[in-house]
C-alpha positions in Angstrom: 75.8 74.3 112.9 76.7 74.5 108.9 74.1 72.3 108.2 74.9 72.0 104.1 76.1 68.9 102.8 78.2 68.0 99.6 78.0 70.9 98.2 80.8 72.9 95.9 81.6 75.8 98.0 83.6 78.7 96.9 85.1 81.4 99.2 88.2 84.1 98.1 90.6 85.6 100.7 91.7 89.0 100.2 95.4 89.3 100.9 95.4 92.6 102.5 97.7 92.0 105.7 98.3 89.9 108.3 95.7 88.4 109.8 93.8 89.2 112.4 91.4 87.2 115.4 88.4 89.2 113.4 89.4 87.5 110.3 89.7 84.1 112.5 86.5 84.2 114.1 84.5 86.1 111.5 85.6 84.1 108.3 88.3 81.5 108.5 86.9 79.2 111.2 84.0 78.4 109.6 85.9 77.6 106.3 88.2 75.5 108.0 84.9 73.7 109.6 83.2 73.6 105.9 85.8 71.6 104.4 84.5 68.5 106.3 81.8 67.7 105.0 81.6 69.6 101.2 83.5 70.2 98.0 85.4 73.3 99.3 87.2 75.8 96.2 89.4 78.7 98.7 91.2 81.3 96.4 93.8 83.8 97.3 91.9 86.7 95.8 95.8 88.7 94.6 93.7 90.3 91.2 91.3 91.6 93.6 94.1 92.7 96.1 95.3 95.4 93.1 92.8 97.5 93.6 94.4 98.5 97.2 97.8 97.2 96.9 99.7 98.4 93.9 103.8 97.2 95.3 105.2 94.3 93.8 106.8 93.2 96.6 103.9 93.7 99.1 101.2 91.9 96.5 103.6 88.9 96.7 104.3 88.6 100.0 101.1 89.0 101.2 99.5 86.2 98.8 101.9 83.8 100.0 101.3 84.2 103.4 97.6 84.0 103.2 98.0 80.4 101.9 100.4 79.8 104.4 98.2 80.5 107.4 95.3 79.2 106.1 97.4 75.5 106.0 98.7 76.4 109.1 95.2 77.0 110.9 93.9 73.9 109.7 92.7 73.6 105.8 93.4 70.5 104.5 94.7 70.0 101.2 93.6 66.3 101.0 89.8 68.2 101.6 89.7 71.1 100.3 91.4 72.8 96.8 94.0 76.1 98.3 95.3 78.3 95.0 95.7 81.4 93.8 93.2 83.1 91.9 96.0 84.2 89.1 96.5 80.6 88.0 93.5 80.4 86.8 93.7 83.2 83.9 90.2 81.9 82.4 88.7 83.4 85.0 89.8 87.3 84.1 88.0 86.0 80.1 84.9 85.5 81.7 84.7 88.4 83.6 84.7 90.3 80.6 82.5 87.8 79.0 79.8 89.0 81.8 80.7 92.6 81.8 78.9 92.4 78.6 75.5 91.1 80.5 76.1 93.5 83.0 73.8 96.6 83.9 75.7 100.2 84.8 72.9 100.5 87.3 73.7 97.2 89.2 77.1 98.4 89.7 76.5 101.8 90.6 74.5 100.3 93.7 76.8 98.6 94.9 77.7 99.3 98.7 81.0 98.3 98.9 82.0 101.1 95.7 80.5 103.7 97.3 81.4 103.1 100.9 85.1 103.0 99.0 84.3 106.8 97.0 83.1 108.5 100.5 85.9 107.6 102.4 88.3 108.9 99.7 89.4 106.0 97.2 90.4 107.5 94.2 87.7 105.6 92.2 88.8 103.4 89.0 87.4 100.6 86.9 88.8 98.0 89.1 87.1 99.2 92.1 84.0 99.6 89.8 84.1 96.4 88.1 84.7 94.4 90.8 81.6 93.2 91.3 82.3 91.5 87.8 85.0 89.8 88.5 84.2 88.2 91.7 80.9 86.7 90.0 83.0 85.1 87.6 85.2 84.0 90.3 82.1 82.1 91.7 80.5 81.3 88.4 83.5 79.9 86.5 83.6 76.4 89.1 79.8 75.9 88.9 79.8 77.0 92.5 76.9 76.2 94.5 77.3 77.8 98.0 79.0 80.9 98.9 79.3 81.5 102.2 79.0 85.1 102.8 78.2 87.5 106.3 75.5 89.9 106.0 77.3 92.9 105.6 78.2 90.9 102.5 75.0 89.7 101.4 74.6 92.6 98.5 78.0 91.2 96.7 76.4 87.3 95.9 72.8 88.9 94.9 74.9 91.0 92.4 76.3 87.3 90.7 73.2 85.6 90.9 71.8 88.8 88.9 74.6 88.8 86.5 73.9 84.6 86.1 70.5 84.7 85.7 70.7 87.6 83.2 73.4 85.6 81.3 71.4 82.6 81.5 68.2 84.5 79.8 69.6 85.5 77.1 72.6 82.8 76.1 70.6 79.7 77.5 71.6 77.9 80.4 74.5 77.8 80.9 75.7 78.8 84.8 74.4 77.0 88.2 72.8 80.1 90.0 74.9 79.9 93.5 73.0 80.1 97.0 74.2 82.1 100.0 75.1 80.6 103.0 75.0 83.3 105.7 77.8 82.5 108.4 76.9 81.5 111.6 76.7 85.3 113.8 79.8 86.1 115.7 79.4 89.1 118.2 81.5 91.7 116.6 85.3 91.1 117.8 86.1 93.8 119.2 89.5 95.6 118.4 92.4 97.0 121.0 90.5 100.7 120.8 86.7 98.9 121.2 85.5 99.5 117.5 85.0 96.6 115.6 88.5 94.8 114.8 89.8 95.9 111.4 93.1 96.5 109.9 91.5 100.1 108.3 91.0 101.1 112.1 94.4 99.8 113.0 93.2 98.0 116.2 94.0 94.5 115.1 95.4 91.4 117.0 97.3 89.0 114.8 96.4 85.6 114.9 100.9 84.8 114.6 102.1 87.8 116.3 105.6 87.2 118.5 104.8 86.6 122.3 106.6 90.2 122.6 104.4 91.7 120.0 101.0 90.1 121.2 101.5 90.9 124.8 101.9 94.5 124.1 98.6 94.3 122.0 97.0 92.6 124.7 97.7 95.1 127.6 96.9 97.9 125.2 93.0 96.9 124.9 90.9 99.8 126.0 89.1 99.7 129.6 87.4 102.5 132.1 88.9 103.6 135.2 86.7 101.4 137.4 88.8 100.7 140.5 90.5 97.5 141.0 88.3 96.8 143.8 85.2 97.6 142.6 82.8 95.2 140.8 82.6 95.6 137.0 80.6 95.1 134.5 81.8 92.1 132.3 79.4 92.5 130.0 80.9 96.2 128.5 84.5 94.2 128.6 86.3 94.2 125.8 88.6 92.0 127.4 85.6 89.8 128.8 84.5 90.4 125.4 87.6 88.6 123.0 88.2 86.0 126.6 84.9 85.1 126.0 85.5 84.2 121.8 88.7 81.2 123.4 87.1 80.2 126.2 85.1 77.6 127.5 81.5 77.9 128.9 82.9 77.4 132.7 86.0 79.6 132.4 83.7 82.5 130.8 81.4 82.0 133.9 84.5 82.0 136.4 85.9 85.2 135.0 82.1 86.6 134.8 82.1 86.3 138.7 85.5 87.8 139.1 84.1 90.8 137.3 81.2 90.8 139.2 82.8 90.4 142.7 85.4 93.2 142.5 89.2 92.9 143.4 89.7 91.7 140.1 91.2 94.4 137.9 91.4 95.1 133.9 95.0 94.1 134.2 94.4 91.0 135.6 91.9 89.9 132.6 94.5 90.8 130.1 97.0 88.3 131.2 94.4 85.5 131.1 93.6 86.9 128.0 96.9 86.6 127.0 97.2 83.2 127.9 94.2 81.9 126.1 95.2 83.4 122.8 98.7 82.3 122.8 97.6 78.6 123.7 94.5 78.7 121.4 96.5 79.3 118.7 99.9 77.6 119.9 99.3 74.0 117.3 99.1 76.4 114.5 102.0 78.9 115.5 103.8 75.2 115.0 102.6 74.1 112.1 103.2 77.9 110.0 107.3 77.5 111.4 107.7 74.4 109.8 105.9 75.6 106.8 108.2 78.6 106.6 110.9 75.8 106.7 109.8 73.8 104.2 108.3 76.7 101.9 108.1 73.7 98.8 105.1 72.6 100.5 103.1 75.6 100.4 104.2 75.7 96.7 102.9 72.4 96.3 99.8 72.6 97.6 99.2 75.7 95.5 100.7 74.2 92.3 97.9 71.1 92.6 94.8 73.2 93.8 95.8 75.1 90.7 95.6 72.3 88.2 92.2 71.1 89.8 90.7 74.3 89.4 91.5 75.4 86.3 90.4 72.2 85.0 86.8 73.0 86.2 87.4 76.7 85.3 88.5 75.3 81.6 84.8 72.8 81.5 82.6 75.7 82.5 84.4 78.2 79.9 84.0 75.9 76.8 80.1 75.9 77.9 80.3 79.5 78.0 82.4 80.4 74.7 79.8 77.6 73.0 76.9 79.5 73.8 77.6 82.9 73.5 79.5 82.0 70.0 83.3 82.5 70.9 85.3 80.9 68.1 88.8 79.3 69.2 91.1 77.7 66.7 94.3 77.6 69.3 92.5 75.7 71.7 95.8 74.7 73.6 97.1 79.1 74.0 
């Protein structure tokens, strides 16, 4: 259970692609979930985005329809602020406000930059820096919880480094955020069997067509047991992703199946099927009629916009006051 309560949470979504049941169950369903019972701030991370995605018309479209399937799979606008993180420019000043606080060495540890150089990225100061700017994402709305996995513990130690080292030598003057480690979700395993990930292109998507999801589906990676013998449900991926939509009794029924022989791969897959296409059917609903009515998810963007740039605009007076930034044009 999240067990936190009233806090201001702050989480950014990378709009990389479509996404994916990894994304769902990893990520998004606990966001959704945090929204009840906190002060939830969820960004579309596009500045972030440019340091993968560098076509216009890609950046776009894939912003928009982050924010569109996060409505559609159940954030609540009326509980939680949706914008995009280019509506709120102040945050890009304070990042090179902290750049300035900021050791060489911290960034030069970082995992995620050098995981990036040995697989081949072409390195640049946006991949370097962007450490940077994501603390200033969470610094700039006095965010208290972050909700992070492990694998992305390393990124949130980096801000509360860059805070506390602000704070020493310009006063107080940011609230030093806390992790919240996500609740563990057995690694969702992808159509090949390594982890789910749109780098390994073994992804399901969460709104893929019937057509396009049943293909996925019957595509998922099994061992030429024989229908009739027993299996092993337990080195399933099939049992593996069933196990992520159903309930305790139907994982136990198709356990047996396993177990019992007769009962082949094939089989699995269309109950598979089935639960992911009904798991996911209310949302598939609501995303069409926000693709209908595309105002809406301007809308909703337009207002979580406003709310947080007000915060963003609080916390950077406190921060151009202490560290002696003059402004005349207040209003530019």
């Amino acid at each position: 259970m999240l067990n936190i309560k009233k806090k201001r949470v702050l989480s950014g979504i990378q709009p990389s692609g479509d996404l994916h049941i990894g994304n769902y169950f990893g990520a998004i369903r606990q966001h959704i979930a945090l929204q009840e019972d906190n002060e939830c701030f969820y960004f579309v991370a596009n500045y972030h985005a440019l340091t993968s995605i560098q076509e216009k018309e890609k950046l776009e479209d894939a912003t928009f329809k982050v924010a569109l399937d996060y409505l559609a799979l159940g954030l609540d606008p009326q509980k939680a602020t949706l914008f995009i993180q280019s509506d709120v420019p102040e945050v890009t000043e304070l990042a090179w406000i902290l750049s300035n606080v900021t050791p060489m060495g911290l960034l030069e540890r970082a995992h995620s930059y050098k995981d990036k150089i040995a697989k081949g990225i072409s390195p640049n100061h946006g991949l370097f820096a962007y450490p940077v700017l994501m603390a200033a994402d969470i610094l700039i709305y006095d965010s208290e919880v972050v909700p992070v996995g492990k694998d992305q513990k390393q990124h949130l130690e980096m801000t509360r480094d860059i805070a506390i080292k602000f704070n020493h030598v310009f006063g107080e003057t940011f609230v030093v955020p806390e992790e919240l480690i996500m609740p563990e979700v057995a690694v969702v395993p992808g159509i090949d069997g390594q982890k789910m990930s749109k780098s390994y292109g073994n992804t399901i998507e969460i709104f893929a067509d019937y057509k396009t999801l049943k293909q996925k589906v019957m595509s998922i990676v099994t061992d030429s047991t024989p229908l009739e013998a027993p299996k092993d449900p337990d080195k399933s991926n099939v049992f593996a992703l069933y196990k992520l939509f159903a309930t305790p009794e139907e994982t136990e029924a198709m356990r047996q199946k396993y177990l019992a022989g007769g009962y082949g791969y094939g089989h699995a897959k269309k109950e598979l099927l089935a639960k992911i296409w009904d798991y996911f059917a209310e949302a598939r609903e609501r995303r069409e009629h926000l693709l209908q009515h595309r105002d809406i998810v301007h809308d909703v963007l337009k207002e979580g916009a406003k709310k947080a740039r007000e915060k963003a605009r609080e916390v950077m007076e406190r921060v151009r006051s202490h560290c002696g930034i003059l402004r005349f044009n207040p209003d530019a």
